[in-house]
GUSEFI-547988 format. One record per residue: residue number from 1; x, y, z of N, C-alpha, C in turn. Coordinates in pm, whole numbers, plus 50000, padded with zeros to 5 digits. Atoms other than C-alpha are relative to their C-alpha. Layout:
! GUSEFI-547988
k,n.X,n.Y,n.Z,ca.X,ca.Y,ca.Z,c.X,c.Y,c.Z
NUM,X,Y,Z,X,Y,Z,X,Y,Z;
...
This chain:
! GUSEFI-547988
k,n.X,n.Y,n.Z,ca.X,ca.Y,ca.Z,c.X,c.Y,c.Z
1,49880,49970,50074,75278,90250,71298,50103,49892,50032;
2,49880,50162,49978,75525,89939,71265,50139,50086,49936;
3,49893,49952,49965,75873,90025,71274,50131,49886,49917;
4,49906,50101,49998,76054,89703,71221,49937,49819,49994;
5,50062,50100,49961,75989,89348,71194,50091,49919,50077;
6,49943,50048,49839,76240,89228,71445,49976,50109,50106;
7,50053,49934,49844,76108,89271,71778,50007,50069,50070;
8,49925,49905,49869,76344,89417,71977,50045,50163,49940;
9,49984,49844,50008,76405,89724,71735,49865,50065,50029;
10,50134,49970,49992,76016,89721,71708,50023,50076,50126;
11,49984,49942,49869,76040,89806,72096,50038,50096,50016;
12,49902,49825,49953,76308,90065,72069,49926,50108,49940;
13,50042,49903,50031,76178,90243,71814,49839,50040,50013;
14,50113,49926,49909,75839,90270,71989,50044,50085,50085;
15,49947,49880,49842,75985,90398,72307,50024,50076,49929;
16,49898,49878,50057,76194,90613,72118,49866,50157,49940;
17,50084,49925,50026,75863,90761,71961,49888,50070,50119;
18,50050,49913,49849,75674,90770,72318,50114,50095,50047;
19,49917,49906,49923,75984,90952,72442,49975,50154,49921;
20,50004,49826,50062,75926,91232,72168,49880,50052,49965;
21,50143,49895,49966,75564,91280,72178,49970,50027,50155;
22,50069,50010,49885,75532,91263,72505,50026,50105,50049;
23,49952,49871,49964,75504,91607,72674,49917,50096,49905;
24,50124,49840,50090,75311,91808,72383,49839,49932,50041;
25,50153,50008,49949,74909,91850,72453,49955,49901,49822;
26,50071,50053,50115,74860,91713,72080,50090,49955,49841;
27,49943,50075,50056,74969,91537,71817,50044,50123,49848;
28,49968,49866,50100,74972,91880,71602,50115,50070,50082;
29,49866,49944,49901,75211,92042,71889,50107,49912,49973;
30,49862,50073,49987,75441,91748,71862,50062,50023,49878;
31,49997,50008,50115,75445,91764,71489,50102,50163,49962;
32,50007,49872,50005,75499,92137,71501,50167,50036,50049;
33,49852,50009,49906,75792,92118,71752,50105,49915,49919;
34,49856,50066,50034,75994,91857,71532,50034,50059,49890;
35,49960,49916,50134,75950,92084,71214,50087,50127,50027;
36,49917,49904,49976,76119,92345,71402,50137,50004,50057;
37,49856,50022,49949,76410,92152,71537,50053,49945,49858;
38,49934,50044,50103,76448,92010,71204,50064,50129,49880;
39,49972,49934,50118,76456,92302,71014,50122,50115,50104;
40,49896,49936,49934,76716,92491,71295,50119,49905,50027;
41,49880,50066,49968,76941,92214,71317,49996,49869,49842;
42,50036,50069,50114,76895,92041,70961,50119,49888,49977;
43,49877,50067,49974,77273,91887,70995,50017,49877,50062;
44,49986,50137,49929,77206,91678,71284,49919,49924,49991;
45,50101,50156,50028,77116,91332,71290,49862,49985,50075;
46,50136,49993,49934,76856,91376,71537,49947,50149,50029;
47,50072,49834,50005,76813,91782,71458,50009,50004,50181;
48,49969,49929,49905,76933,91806,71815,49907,49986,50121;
49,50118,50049,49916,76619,91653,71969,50049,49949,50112;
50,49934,50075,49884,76828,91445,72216,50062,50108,50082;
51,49972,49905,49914,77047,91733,72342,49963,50088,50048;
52,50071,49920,49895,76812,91953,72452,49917,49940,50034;
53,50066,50033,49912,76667,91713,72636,49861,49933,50009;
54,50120,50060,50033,76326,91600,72487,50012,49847,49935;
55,50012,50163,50004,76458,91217,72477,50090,49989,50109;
56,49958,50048,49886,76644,91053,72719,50193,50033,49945;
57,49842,49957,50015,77011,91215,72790,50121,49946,50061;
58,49900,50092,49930,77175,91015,73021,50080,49895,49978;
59,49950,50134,50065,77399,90742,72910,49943,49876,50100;
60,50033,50136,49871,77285,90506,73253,49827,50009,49935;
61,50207,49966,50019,76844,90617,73125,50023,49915,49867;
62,49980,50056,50190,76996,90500,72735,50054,49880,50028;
63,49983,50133,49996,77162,90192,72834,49911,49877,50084;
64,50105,50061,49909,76869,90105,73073,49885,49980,49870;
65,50122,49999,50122,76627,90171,72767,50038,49887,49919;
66,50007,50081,50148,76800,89953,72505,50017,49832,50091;
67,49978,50118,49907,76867,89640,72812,49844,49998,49990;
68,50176,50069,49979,76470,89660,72887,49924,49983,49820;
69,50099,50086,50120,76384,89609,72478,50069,49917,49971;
70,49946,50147,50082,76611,89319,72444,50143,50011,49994;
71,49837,50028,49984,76964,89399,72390,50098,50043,50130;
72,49898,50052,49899,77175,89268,72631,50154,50050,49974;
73,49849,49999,50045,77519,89287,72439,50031,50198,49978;
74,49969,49856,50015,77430,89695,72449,50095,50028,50122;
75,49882,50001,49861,77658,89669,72812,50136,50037,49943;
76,49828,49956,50088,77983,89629,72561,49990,50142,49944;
77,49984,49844,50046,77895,89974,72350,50064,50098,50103;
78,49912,49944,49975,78129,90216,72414,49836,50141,50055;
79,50116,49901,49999,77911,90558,72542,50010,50070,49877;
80,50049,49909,50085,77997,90741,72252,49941,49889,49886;
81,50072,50078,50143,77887,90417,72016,49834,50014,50032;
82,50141,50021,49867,77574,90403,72261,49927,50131,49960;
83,50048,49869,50054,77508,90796,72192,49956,49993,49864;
84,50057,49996,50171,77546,90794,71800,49891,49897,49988;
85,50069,50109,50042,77362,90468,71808,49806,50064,50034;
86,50133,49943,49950,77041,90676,72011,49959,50116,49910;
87,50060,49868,50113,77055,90987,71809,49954,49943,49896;
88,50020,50071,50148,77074,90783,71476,49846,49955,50000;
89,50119,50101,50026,76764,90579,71571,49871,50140,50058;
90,50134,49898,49985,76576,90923,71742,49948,50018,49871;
91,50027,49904,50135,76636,91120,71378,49929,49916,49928;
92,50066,50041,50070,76514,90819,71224,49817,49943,50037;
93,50147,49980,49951,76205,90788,71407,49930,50160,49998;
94,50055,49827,50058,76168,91198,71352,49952,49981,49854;
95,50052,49976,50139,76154,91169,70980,49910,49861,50004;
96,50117,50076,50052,75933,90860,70998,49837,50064,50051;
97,50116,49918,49931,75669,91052,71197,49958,50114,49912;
98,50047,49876,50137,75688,91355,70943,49971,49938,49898;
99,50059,50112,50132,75657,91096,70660,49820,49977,49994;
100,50150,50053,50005,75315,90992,70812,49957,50105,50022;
């Protein structure tokens, strides 16, 4: 599943997809689990996946994540640009996963 053809989002939005299968026994469990955050939180950008905890919640774990795929200049983001910027890119790695 390709993501991007610059590199460094390529990167993120892998991790971003290991971070949200990782933890179910099967690729039907994971599937299962995002249809039910999507359809209880349909509003949010990432259906809420980030705040309870099944991606990375920490702002120091999220600015460590986006420094090890390449961006450097993520140091300046503010935490709440840093937040929207992680949810935005979870939700959009959620609906690309239900797509396929």
């Amino acid at each position: 599943m390709e993501f991007s053809k610059n590199a460094k989002l390529e990167k993120a939005l892998k991790g971003i997809k290991e971070q949200i299968t990782s933890g179910y026994d099967s690729e039907e469990e994971t599937i299962s689990e995002i249809r039910r955050y999507k359809k209880e939180f349909p509003h949010e950008t990432d259906y809420n996946f980030v705040q309870y905890g099944n991606a990375l919640i920490y702002y120091d774990d999220i600015y460590e994540f986006y420094k090890a795929c390449g961006y450097e200049s993520v140091a300046k983001f503010s935490t709440e640009k840093l937040w929207n910027t992680y949810k935005n890119q979870v939700g959009y790695v959620i609906r690309h996963i239900l797509e396929s």
